[in-house]
C-alpha positions as CSV (number, residue, x, y, z in Angstrom):
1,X,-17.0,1.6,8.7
2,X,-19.4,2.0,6.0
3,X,-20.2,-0.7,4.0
4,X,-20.0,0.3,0.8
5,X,-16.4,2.7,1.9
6,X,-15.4,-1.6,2.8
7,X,-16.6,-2.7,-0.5
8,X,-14.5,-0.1,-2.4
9,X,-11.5,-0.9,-0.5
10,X,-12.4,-4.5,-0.9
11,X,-12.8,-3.7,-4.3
12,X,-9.6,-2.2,-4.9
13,X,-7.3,-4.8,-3.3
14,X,-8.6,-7.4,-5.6
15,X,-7.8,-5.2,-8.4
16,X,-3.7,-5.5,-8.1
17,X,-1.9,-7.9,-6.6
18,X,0.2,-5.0,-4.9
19,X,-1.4,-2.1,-3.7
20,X,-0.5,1.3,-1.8
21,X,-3.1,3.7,-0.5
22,X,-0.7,6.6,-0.6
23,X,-0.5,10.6,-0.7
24,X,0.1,10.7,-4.6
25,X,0.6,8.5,-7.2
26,X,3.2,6.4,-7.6
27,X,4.2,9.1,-10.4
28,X,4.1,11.8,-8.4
29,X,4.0,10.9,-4.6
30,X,3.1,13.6,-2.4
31,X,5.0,12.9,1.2
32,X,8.3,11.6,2.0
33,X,7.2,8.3,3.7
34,X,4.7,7.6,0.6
35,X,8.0,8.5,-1.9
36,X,9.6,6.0,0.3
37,X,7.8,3.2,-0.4
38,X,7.3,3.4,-4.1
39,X,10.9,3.3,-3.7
40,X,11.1,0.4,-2.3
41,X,8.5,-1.5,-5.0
42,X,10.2,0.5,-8.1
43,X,14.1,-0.5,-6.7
44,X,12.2,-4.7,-6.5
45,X,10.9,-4.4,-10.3
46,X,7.9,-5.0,-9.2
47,X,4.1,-4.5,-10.5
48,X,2.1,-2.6,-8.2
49,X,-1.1,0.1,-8.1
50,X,-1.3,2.9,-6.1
51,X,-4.7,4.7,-5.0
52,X,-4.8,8.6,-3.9
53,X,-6.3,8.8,-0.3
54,X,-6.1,12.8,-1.1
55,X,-8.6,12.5,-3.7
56,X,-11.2,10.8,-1.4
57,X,-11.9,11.5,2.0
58,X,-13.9,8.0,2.9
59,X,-11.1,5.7,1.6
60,X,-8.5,7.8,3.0
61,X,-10.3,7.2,6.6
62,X,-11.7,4.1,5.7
63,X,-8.0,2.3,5.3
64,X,-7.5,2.8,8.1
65,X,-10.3,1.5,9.9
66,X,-10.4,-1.6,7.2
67,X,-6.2,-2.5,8.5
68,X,-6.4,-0.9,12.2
69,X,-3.5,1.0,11.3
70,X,-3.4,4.7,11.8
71,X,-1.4,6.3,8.9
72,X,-0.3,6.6,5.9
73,X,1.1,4.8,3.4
74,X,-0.5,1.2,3.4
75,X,1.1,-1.7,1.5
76,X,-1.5,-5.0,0.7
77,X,0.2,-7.7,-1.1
78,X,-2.5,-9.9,-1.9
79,X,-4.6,-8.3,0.0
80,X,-3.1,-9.0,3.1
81,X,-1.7,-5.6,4.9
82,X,2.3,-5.2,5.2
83,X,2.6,-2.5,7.1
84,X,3.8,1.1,6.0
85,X,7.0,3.0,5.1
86,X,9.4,2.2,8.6
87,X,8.2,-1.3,7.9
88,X,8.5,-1.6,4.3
89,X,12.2,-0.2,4.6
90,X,13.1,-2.7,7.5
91,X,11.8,-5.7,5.2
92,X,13.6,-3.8,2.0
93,X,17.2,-4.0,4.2
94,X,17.1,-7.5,5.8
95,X,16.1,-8.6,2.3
96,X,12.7,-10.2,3.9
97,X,10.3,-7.9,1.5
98,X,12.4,-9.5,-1.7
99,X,11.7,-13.0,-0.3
100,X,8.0,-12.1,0.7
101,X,7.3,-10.8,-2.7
102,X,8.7,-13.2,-4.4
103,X,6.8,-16.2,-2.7
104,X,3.3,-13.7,-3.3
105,X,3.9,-12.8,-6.6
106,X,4.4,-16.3,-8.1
C-alpha cells in the first residue's frame, strides 16, 4: 500500500474513536451490510464517524489492505479493527459489542 493511502487511513482512525469505512454515510448508507452496522452503533447510543469508501477509490482499496480484510463495512474502535457487519451483529446479540464499547469508550 501506498504510503500516503496508509497515512490517510492512519489519519482518519485517530480522528474518532469509532470509525466505519462504509458504502454511505451513516445518514444515508448505501448497502444492506453497511445499514446494518450503523444499526448496530445508533441502537448502542453511541458516537461514531463514518468515511465513504465510494467517494475514493484508494481508501476504499487501501482498508482493506491496511486490516487484511477483504470487504466492506470496517468497524475500528480505537483504532483497532472489529470486524464487519456478520461480526458486529454476532457481538451486538451476545451482548459482547456493548461490553467492548463500553470498556473503549471510557
Amino acid at each position: 500500500m501506498d504510503t500516503a493511502v496508509q497515512a490517510r487511513i492512519e489519519a482518519l482512525l485517530a480522528s474518532s474513536p469509532i470509525v466505519v469505512f462504509m458504502k454511505g454515510n451513516k445518514l444515508m448508507p448505501q448497502c444492506g451490510f453497511s445499514n446494518n452496522v450503523v444499526q448496530i452503533l445508533n441502537a448502542l447510543a453511541v458516537p461514531f464517524e463514518t468515511f465513504d469508501v465510494l467517494s475514493d477509490m484508494e481508501i476504499r482499496q487501501g482498508i482493506k489492505e491496511f486490516s487484511e480484510w477483504p470487504t466492506i463495512p470496517q468497524v475500528y474502535v480505537n483504532g483497532e479493527f472489529i470486524g464487519g457487519s456478520d461480526i458486529l451483529i454476532e457481538m451486538y446479540n451476545s451482548g459482547e459489542l456493548r461490553e467492548k464499547l463500553a470498556v473503549e469508550l471510557a
